[in-house]
C-alpha positions in Angstrom: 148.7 124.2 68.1 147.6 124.3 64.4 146.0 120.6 65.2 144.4 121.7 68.0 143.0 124.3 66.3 141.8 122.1 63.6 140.3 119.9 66.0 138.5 123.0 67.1 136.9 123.8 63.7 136.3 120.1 62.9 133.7 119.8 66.0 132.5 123.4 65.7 131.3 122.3 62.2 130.3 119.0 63.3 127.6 121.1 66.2 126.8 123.4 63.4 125.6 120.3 61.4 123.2 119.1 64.5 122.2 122.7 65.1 121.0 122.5 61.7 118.9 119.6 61.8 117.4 120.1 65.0 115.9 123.0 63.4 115.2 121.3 60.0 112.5 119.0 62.7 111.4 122.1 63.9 110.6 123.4 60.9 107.7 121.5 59.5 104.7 123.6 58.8 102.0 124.0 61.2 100.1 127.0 61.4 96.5 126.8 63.0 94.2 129.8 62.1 94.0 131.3 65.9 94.7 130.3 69.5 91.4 129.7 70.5 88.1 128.8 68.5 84.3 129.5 70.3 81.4 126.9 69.3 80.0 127.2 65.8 76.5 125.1 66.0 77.0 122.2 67.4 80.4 121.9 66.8 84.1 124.0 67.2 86.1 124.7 63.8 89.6 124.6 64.2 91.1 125.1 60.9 94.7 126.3 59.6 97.9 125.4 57.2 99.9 122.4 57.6 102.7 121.0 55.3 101.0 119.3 52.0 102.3 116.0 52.2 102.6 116.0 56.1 100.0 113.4 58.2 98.1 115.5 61.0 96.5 114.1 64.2 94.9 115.8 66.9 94.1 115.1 70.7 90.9 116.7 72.8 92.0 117.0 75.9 93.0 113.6 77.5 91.3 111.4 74.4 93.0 109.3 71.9 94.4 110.6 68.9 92.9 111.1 66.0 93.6 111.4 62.3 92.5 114.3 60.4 92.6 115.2 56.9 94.7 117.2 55.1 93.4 119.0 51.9 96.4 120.6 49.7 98.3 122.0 52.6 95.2 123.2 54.8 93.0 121.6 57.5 89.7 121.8 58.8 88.6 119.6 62.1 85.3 119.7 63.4 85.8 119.5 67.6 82.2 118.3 69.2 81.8 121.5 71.4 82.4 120.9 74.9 81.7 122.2 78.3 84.8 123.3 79.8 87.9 125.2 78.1 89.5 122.8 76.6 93.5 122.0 74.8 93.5 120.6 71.6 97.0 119.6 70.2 98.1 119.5 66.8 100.6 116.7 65.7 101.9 116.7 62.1 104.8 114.6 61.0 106.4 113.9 57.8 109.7 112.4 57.1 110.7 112.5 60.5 109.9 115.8 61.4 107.3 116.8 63.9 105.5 119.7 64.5 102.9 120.3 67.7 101.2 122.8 68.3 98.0 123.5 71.1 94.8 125.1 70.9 92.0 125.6 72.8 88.2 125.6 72.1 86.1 127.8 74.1 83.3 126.2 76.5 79.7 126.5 75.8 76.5 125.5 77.2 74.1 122.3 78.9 70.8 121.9 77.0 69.4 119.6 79.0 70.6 116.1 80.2 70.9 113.4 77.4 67.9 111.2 79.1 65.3 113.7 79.7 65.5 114.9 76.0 65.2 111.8 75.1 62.3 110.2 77.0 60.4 113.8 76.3 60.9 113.8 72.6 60.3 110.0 72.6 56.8 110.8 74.5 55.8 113.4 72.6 55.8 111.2 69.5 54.1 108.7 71.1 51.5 110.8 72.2 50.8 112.5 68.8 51.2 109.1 66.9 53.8 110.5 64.3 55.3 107.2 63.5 59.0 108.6 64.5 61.6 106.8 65.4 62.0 106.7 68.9 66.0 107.9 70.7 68.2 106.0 72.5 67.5 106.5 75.9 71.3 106.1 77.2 73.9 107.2 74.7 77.9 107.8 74.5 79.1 111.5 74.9 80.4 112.7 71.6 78.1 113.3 68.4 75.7 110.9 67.2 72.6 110.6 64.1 69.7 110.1 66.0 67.7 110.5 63.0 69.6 110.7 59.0 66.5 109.0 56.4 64.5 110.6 54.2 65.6 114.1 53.9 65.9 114.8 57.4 68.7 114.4 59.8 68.9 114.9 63.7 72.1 115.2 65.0 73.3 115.7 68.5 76.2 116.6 70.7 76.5 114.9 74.1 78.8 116.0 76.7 79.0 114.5 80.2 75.8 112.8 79.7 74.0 116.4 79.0 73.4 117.6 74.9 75.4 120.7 74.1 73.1 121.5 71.1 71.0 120.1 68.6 71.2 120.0 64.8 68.0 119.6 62.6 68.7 119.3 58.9 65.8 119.1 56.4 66.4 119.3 52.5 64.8 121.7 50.3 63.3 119.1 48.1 60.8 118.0 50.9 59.5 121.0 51.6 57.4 120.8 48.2 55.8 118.2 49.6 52.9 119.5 52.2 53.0 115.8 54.0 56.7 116.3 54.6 56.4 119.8 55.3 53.6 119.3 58.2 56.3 116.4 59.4 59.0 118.6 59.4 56.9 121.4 61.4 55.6 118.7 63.9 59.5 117.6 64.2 60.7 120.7 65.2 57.9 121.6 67.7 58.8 118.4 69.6 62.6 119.3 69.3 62.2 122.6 70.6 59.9 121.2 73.4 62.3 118.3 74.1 65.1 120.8 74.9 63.3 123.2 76.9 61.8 125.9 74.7 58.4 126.9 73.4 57.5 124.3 70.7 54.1 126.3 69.6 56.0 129.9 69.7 59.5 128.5 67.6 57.2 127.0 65.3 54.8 130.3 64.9 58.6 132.2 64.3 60.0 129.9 61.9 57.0 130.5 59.6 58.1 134.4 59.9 61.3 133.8 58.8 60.1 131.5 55.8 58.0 133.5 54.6 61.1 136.6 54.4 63.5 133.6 52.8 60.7 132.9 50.2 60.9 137.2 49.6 64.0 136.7 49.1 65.8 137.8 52.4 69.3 135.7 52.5 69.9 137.2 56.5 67.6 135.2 58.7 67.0 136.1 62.2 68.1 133.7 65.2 64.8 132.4 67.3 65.0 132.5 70.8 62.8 130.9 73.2 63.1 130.0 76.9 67.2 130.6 77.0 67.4 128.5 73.7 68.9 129.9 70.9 67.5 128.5 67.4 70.6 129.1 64.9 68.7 129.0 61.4 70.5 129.0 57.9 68.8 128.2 54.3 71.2 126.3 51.2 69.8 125.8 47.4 70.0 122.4 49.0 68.7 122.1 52.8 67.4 124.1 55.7 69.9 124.0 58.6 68.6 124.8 62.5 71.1 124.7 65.4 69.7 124.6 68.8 72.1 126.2 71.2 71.7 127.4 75.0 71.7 131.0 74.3 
């Protein structure tokens, strides 16, 4: 009897022992900010606290894996906005432990389709002889530099063949030069025309909402124009404009 009851203990320890571990893997730190993220510019944020020395990957949707970084126990991935609700999930691992865990990022809105953009901004150039480089007509969804030289960067968002938003980037240092400012100006008009707005009327606001950053204002007004949204934000270092489908 006294065996048998020893026997007992012996494997009641022994489960006790697995219990343990089982929840040692389940323990790994992984702790995402919120459940769900909404668009911010062109992109989603998904951010949150991971173990230091752990390796993260994520996984949009049906994609591939991906790595992302891992800065002194936090994270920060930038998800190319998309057009549907969509699950993002979390991996992290580290000496044999894995943690998952699933997010989603909130859907936004078609600009227009990738092609059209392209050919109109592409024509307008052409037409006004500005020397720009022309766009890819056909492109891959995900985000791509159109333009990233001399101060200026274009960046866009594609999703299912149509751009999510745009992102026009000019640095502060070549807006003290008039050439590059009228550049910049005749830039943006053909943006804003290319993705459906009012080129002449975002131009005539933006120069409103200069002149209140040169006074000093440091909250700038969004633009809106034909159901676009114009997201604008000033840095010691760079203007930033986001166009969005309001």
């Amino acid at each position: 009897m006294k065996l048998k009851k020893a026997l007992i203990s012996a494997l009641l320890a022994v489960g006790s022992l697995f219990l343990l571990a089982g929840c040692g893997n389940d323990s790994l730190k992984l702790d995402p900010s919120a459940n769900s993220y909404s668009p911010d510019g062109i992109v989603t944020v998904v951010k949150g606290n991971v173990a230091k020395k752990a390796k993260l990957t994520y996984q949009i949707g049906d994609g591939a894996k991906q790595a992302a970084h891992v800065e002194d126990g936090t994270f920060v991935i930038q998800v190319p906005s998309q057009l549907s609700d969509t699950k993002v999930k979390l991996t992290a691992t580290e000496a044999g432990k894995t943690a998952t865990k699933t997010v989603t990022v909130k859907k936004t809105k078609s600009l227009v389709p990738y092609t059209q953009f392209a050919m109109a901004y592409n024509m307008a150039n052409q037409q006004l002889k500005t020397g720009a480089k022309a766009f890819p007509v056909t492109i891959k969804d995900g985000l791509h530099d159109l333009v990233d030289a001399n101060g200026m960067r274009i960046r866009v968002n594609v999703q299912n063949q149509n751009v999510v938003g745009v992102a026009y980037v000019f640095t502060v240092k070549k807006m003290k030069n008039k050439t590059q400012v009228k550049n910049f100006a005749m830039q943006l008009s053909i943006l804003a025309q290319s993705v459906g707005a009012d080129g002449k009327q975002v131009l005539k606001d933006y120069q409103k909402l200069a002149k209140k950053a040169e006074n000093g204002q440091t909250t700038i007004d969004n633009i809106y124009s034909k159901a676009v949204k114009f997201e604008t934000n000033f840095s010691t270092e760079a203007l930033y404009m986001y166009m969005l489908k309001k």
